[in-house]
PDB file of N, CA, C and O in Angstrom:
ATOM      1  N   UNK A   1       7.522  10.793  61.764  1.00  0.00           N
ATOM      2  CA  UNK A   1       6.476  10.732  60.793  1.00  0.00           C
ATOM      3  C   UNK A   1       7.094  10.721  59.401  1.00  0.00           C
ATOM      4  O   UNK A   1       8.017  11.514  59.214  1.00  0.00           O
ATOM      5  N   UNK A   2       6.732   9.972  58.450  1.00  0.00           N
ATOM      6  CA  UNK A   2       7.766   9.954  57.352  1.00  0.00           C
ATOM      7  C   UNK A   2       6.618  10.418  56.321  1.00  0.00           C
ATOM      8  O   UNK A   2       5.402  10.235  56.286  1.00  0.00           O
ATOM      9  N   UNK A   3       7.570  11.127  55.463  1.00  0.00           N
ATOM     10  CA  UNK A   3       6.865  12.486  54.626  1.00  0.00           C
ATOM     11  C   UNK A   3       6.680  11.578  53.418  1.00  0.00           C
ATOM     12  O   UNK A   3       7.441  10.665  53.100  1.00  0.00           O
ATOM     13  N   UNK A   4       5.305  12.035  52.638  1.00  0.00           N
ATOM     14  CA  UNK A   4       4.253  11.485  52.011  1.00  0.00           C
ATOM     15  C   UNK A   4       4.544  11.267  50.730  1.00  0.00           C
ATOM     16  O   UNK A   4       4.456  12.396  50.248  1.00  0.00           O
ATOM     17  N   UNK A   5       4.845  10.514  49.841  1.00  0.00           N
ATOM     18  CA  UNK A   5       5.139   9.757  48.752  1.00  0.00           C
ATOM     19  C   UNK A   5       4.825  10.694  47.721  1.00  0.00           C
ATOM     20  O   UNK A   5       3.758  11.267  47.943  1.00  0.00           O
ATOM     21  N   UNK A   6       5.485  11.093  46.511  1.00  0.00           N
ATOM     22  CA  UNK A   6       4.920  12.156  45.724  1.00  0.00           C
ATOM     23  C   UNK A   6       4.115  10.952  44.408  1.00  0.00           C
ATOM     24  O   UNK A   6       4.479   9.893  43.898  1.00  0.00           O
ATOM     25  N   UNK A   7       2.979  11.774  44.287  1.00  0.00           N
ATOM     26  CA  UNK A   7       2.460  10.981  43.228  1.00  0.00           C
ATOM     27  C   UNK A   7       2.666  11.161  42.527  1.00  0.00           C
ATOM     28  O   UNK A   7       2.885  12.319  42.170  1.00  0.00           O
ATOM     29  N   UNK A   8       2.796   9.651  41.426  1.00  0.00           N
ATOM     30  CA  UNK A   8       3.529   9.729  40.475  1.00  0.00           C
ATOM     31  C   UNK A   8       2.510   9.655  38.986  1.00  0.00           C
ATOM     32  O   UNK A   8       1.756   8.737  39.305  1.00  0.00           O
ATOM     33  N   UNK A   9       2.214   9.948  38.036  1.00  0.00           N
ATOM     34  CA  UNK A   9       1.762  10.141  36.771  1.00  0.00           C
ATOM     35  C   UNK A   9       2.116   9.593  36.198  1.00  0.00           C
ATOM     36  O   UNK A   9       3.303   9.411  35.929  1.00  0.00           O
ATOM     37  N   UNK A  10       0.827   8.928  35.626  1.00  0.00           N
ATOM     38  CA  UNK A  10       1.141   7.764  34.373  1.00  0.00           C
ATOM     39  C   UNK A  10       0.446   8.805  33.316  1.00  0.00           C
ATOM     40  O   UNK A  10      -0.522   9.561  33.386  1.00  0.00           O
ATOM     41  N   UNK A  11       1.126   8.576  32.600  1.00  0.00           N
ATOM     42  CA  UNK A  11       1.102   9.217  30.889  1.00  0.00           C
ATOM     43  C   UNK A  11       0.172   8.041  29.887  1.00  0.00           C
ATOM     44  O   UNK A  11       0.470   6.847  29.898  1.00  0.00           O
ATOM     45  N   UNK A  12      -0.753   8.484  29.210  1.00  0.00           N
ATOM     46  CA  UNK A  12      -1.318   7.313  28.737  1.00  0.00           C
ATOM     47  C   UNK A  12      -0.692   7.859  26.806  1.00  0.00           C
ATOM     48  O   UNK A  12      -0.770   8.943  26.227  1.00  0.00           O
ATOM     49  N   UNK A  13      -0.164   6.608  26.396  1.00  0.00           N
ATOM     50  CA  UNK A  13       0.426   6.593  25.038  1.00  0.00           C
ATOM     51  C   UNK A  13      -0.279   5.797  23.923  1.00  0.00           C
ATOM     52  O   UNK A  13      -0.485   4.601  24.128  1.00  0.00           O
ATOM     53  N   UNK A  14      -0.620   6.289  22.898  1.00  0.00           N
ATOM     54  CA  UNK A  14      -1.222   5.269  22.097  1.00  0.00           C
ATOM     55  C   UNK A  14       0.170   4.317  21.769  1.00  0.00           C
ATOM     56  O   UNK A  14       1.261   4.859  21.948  1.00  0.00           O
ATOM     57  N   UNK A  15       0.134   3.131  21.368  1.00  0.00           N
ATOM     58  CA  UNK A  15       0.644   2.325  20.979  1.00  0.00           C
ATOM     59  C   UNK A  15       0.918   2.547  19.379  1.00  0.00           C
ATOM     60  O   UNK A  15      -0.022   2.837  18.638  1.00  0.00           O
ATOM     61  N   UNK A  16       2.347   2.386  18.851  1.00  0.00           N
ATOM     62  CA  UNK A  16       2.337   2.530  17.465  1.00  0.00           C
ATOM     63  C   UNK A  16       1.658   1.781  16.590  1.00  0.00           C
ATOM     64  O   UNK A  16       1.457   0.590  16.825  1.00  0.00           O
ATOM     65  N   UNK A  17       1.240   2.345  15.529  1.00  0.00           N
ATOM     66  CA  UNK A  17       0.638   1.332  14.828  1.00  0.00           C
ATOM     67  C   UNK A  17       1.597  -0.029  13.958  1.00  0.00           C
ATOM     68  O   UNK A  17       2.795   0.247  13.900  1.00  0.00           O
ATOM     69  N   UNK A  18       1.280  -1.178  13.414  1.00  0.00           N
ATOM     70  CA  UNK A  18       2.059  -2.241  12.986  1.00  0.00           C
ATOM     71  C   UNK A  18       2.676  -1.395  11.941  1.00  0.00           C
ATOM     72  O   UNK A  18       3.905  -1.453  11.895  1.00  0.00           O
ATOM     73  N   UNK A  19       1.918  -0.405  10.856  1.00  0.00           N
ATOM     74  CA  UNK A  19       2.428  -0.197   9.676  1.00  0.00           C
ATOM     75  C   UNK A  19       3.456   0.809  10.517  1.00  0.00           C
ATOM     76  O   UNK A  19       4.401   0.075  10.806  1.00  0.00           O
ATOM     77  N   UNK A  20       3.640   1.725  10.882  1.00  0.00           N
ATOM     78  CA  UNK A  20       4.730   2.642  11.821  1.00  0.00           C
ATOM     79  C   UNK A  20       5.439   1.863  12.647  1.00  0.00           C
ATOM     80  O   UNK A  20       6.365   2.366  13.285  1.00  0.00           O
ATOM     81  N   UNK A  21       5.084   0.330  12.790  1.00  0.00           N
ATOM     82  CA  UNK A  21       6.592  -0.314  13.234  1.00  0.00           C
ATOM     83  C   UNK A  21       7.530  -0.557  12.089  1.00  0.00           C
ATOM     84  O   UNK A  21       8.758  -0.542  12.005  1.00  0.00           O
ATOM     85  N   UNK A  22       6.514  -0.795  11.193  1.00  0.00           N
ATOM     86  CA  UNK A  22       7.337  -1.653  10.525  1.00  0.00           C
ATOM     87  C   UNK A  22       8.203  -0.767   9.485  1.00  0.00           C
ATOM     88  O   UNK A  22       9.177  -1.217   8.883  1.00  0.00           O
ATOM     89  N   UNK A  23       7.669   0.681   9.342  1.00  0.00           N
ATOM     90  CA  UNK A  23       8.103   1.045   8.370  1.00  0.00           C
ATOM     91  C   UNK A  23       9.453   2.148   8.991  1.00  0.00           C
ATOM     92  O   UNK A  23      10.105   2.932   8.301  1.00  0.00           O
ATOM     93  N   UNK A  24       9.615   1.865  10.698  1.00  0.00           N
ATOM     94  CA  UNK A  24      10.284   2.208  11.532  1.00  0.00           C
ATOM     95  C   UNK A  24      11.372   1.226  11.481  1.00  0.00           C
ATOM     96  O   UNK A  24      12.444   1.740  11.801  1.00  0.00           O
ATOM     97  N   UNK A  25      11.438   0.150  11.224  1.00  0.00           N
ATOM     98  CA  UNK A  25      12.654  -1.093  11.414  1.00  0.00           C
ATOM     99  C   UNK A  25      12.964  -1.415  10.006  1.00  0.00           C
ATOM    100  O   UNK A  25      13.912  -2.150   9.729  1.00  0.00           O
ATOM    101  N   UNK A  26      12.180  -0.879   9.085  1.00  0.00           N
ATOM    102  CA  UNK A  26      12.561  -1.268   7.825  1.00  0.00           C
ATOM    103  C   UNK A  26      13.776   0.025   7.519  1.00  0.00           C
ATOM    104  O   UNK A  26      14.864  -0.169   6.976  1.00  0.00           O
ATOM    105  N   UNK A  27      13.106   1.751   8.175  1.00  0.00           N
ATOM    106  CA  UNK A  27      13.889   2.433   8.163  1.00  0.00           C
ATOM    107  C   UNK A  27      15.429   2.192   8.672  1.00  0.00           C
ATOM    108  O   UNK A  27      16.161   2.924   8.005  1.00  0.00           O
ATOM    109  N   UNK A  28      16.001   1.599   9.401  1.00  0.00           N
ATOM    110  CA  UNK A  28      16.702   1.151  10.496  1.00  0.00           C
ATOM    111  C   UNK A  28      17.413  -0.115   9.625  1.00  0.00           C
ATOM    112  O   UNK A  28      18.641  -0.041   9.675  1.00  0.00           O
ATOM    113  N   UNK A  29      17.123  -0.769   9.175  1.00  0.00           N
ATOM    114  CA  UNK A  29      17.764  -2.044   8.237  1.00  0.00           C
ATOM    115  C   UNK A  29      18.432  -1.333   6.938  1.00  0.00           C
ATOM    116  O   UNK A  29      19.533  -1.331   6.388  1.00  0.00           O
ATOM    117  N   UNK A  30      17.063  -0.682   6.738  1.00  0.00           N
ATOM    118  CA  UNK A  30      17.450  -0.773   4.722  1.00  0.00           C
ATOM    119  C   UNK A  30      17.921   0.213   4.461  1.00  0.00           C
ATOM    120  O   UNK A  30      17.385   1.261   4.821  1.00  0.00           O
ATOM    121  N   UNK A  31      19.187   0.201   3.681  1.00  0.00           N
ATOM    122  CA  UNK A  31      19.632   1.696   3.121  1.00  0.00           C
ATOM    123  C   UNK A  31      18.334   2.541   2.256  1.00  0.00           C
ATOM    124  O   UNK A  31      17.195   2.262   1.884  1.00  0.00           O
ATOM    125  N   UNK A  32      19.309   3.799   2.188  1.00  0.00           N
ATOM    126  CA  UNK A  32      18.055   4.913   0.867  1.00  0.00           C
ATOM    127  C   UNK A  32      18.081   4.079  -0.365  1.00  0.00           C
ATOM    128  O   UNK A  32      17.208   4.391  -1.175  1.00  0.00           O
ATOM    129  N   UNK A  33      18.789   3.189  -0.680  1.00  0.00           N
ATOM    130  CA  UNK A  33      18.981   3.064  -2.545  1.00  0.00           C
ATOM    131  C   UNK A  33      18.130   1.660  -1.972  1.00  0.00           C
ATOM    132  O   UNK A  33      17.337   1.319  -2.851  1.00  0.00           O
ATOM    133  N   UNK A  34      18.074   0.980  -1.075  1.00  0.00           N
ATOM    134  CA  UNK A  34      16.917  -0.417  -0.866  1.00  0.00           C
ATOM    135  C   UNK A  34      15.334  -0.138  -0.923  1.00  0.00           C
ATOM    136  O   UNK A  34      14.441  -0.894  -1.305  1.00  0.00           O
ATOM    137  N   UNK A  35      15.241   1.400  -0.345  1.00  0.00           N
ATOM    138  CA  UNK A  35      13.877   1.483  -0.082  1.00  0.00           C
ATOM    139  C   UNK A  35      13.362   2.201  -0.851  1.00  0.00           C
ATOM    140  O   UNK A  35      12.184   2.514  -0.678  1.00  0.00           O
ATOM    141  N   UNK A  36      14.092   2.681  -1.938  1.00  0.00           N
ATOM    142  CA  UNK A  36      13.741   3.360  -3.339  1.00  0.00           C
ATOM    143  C   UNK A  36      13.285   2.293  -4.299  1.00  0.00           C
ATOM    144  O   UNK A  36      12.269   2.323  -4.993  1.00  0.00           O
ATOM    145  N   UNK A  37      14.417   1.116  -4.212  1.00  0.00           N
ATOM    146  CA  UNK A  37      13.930   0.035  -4.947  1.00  0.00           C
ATOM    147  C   UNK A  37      12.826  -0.635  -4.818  1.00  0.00           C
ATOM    148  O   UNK A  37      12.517  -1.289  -5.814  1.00  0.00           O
ATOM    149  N   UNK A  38      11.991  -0.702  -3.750  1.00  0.00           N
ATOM    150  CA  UNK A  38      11.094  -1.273  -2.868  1.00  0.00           C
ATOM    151  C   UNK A  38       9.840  -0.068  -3.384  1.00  0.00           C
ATOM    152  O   UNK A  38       8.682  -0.283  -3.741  1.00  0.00           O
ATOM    153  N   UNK A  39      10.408   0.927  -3.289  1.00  0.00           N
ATOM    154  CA  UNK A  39       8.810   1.633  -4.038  1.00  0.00           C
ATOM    155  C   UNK A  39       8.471   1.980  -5.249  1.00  0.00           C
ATOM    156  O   UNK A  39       7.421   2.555  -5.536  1.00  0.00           O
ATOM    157  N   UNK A  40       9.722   1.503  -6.365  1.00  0.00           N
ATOM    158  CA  UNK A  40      10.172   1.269  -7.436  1.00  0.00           C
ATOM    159  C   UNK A  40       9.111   0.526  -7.680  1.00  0.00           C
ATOM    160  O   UNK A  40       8.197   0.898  -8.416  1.00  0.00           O
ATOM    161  N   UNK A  41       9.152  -0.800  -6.964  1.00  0.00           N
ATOM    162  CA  UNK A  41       8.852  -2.152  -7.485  1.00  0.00           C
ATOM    163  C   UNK A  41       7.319  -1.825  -7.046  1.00  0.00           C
ATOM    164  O   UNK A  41       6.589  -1.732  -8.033  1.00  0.00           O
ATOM    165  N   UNK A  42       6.719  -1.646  -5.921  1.00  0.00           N
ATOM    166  CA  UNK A  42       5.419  -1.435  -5.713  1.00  0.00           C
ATOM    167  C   UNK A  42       5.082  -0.639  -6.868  1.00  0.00           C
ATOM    168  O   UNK A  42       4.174  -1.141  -7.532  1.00  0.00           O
ATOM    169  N   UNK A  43       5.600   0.600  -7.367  1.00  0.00           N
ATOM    170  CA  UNK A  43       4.955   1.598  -8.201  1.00  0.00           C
ATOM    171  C   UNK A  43       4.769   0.539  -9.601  1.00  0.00           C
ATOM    172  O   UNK A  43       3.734   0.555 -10.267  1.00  0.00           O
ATOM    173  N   UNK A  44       5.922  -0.355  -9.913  1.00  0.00           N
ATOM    174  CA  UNK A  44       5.176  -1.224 -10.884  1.00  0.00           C
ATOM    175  C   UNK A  44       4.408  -1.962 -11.301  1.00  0.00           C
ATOM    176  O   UNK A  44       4.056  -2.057 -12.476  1.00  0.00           O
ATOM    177  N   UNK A  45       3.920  -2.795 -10.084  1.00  0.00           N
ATOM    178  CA  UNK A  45       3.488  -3.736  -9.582  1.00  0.00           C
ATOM    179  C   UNK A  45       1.778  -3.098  -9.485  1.00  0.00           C
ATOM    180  O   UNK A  45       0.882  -3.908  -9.717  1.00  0.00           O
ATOM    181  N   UNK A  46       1.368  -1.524  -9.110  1.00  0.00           N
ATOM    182  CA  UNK A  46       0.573  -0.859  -9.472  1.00  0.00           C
ATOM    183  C   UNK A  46      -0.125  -0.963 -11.267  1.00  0.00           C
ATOM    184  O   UNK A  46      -1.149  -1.404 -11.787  1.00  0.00           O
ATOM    185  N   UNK A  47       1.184  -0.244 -11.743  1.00  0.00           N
ATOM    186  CA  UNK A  47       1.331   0.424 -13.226  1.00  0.00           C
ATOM    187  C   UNK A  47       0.882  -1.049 -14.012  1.00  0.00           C
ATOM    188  O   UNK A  47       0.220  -1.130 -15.046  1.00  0.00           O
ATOM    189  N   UNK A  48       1.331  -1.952 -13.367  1.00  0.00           N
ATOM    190  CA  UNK A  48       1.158  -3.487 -14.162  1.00  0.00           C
ATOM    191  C   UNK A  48      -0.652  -4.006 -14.214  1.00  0.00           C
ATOM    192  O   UNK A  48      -1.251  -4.416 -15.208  1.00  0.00           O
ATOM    193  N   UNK A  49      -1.200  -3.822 -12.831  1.00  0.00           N
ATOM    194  CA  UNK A  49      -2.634  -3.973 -13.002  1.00  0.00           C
ATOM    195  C   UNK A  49      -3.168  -3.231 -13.513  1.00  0.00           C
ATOM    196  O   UNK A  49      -4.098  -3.489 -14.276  1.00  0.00           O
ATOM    197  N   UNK A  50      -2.648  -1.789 -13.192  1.00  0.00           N
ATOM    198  CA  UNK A  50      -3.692  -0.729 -14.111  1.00  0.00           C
ATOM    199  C   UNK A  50      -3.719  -1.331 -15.779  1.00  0.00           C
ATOM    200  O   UNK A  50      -4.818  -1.339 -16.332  1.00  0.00           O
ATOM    201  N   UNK A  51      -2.863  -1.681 -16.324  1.00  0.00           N
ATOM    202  CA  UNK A  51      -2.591  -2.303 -17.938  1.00  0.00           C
ATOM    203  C   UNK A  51      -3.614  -3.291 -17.986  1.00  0.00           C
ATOM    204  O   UNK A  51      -4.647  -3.159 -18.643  1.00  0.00           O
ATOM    205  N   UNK A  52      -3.372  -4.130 -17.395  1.00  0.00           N
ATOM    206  CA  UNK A  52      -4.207  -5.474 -17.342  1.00  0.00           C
ATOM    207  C   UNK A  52      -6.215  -5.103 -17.319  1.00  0.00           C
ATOM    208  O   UNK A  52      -7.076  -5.594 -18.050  1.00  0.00           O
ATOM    209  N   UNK A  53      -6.341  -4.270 -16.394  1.00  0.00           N
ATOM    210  CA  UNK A  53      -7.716  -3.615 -16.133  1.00  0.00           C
ATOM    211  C   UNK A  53      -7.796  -2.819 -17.151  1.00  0.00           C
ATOM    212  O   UNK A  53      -8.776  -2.189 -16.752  1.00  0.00           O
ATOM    213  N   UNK A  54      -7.475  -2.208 -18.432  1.00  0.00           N
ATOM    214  CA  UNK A  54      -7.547  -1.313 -19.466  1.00  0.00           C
ATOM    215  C   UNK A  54      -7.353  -2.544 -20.780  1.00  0.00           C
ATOM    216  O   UNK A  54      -7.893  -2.388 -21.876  1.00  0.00           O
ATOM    217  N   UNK A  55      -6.749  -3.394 -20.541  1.00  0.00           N
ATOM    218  CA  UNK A  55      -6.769  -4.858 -21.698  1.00  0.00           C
ATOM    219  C   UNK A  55      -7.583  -5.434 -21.425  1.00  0.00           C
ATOM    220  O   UNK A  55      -7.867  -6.167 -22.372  1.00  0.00           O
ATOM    221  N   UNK A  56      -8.590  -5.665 -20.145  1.00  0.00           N
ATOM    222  CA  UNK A  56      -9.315  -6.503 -20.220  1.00  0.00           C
ATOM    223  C   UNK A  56     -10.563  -5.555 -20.543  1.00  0.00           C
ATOM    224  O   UNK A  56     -11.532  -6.155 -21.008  1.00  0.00           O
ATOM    225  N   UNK A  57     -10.686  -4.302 -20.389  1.00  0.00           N
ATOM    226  CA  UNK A  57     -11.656  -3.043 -20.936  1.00  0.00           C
ATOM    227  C   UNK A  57     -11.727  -3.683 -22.595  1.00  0.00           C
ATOM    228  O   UNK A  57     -12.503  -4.382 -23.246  1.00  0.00           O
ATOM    229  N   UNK A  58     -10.520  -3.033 -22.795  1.00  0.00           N
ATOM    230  CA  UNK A  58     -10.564  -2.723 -24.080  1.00  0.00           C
ATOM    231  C   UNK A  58     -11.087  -4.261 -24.823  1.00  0.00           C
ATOM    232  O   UNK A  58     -11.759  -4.184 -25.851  1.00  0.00           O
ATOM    233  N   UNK A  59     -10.728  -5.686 -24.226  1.00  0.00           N
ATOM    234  CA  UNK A  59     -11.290  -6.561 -24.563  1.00  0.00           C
ATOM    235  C   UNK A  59     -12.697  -7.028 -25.076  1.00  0.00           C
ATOM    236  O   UNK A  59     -13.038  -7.845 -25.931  1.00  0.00           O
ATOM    237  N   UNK A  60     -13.348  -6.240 -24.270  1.00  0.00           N
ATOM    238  CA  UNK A  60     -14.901  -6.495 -23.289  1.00  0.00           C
ATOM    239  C   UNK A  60     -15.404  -5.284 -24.915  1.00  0.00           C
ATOM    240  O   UNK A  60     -16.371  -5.677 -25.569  1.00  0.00           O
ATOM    241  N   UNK A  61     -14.963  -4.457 -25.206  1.00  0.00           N
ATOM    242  CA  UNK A  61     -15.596  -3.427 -26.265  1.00  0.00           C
ATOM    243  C   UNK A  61     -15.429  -4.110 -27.143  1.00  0.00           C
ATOM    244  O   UNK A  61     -16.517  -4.386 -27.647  1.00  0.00           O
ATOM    245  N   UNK A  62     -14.043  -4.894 -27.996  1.00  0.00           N
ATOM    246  CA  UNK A  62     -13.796  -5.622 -28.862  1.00  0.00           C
ATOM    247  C   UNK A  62     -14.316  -6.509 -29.497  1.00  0.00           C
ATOM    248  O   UNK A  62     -14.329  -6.639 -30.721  1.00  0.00           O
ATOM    249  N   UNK A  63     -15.110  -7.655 -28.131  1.00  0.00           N
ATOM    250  CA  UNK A  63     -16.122  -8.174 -28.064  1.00  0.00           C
ATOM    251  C   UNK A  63     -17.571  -7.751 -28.096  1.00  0.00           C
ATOM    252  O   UNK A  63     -18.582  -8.316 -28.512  1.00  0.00           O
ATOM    253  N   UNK A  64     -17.375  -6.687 -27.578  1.00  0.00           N
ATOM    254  CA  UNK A  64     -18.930  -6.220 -28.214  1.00  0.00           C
ATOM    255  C   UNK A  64     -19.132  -5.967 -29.397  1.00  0.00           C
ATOM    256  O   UNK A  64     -20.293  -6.252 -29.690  1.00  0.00           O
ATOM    257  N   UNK A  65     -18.644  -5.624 -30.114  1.00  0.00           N
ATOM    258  CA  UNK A  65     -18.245  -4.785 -31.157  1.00  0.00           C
ATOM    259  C   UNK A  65     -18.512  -5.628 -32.274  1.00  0.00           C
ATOM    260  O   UNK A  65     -19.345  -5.359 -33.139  1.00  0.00           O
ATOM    261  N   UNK A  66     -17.647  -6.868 -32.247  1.00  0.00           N
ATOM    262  CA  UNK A  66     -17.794  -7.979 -33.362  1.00  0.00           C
ATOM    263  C   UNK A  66     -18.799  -8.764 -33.243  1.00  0.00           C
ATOM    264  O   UNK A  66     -19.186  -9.384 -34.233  1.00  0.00           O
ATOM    265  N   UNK A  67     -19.434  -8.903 -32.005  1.00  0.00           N
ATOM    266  CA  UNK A  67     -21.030  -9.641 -32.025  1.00  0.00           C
ATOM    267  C   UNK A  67     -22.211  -8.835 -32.673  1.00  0.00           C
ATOM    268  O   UNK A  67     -23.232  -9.272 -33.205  1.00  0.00           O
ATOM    269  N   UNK A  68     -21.725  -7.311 -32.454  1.00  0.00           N
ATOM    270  CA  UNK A  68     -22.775  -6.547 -32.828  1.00  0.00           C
ATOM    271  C   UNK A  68     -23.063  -6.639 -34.934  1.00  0.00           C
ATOM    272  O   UNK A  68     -24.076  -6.687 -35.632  1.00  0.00           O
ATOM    273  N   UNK A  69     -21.304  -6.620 -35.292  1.00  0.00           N
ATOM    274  CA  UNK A  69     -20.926  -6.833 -36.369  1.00  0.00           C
ATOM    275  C   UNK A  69     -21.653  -7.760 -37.236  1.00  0.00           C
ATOM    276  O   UNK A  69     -22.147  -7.744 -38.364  1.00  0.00           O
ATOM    277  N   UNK A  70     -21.477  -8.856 -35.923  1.00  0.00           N
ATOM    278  CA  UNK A  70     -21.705 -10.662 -36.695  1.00  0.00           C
ATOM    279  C   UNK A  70     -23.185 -10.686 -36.868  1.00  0.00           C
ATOM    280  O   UNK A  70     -23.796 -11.342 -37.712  1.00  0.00           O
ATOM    281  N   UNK A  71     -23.659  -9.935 -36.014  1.00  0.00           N
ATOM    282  CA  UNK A  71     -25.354 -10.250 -35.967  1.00  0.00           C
ATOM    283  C   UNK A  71     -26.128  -9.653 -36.796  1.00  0.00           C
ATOM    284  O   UNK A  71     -27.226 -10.128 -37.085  1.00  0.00           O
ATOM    285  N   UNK A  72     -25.460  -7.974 -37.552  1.00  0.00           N
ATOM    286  CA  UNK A  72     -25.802  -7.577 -38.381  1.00  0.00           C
ATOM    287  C   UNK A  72     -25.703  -7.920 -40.250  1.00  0.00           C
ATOM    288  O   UNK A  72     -26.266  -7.299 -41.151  1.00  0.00           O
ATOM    289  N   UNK A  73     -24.944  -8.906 -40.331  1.00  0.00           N
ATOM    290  CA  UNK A  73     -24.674  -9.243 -41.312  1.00  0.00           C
ATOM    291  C   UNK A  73     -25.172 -10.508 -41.611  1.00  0.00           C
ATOM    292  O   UNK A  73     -24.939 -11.020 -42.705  1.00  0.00           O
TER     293      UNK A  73
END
């Protein structure tokens, strides 16, 4: 009689996500002084629209401002 197969267990795993692959193989490629530069450049690339969205503010008042000017005079 041959003795009974032990059952075996499947483990259920989420799958990594794309951004945790990627930021897993980027770890793995890029030195510390590459991936400093890399959030360097994002942090500017931030800092650069925020400017642009505060010039085009400050535009938009500028313009109000001198119509209100022009119309009163």
């Amino acid at each position: 009689m041959p003795a009974a197969a032990a059952p075996t267990h499947l483990r259920a795993r989420a799958l990594p996500s794309v951004t945790g692959a990627l930021r897993a193989v980027e770890g793995l490629l890029l030195g510390a002084g590459q991936r400093t530069a890399r959030r360097n450049a994002w942090t500017s690339v931030l800092e650069d629209r925020r400017r642009a969205k505060d010039r085009i503010e400050a535009q938009h008042v500028l313009e109000a401002a001198s119509g209100r000017a022009s119309r009163a005079t």
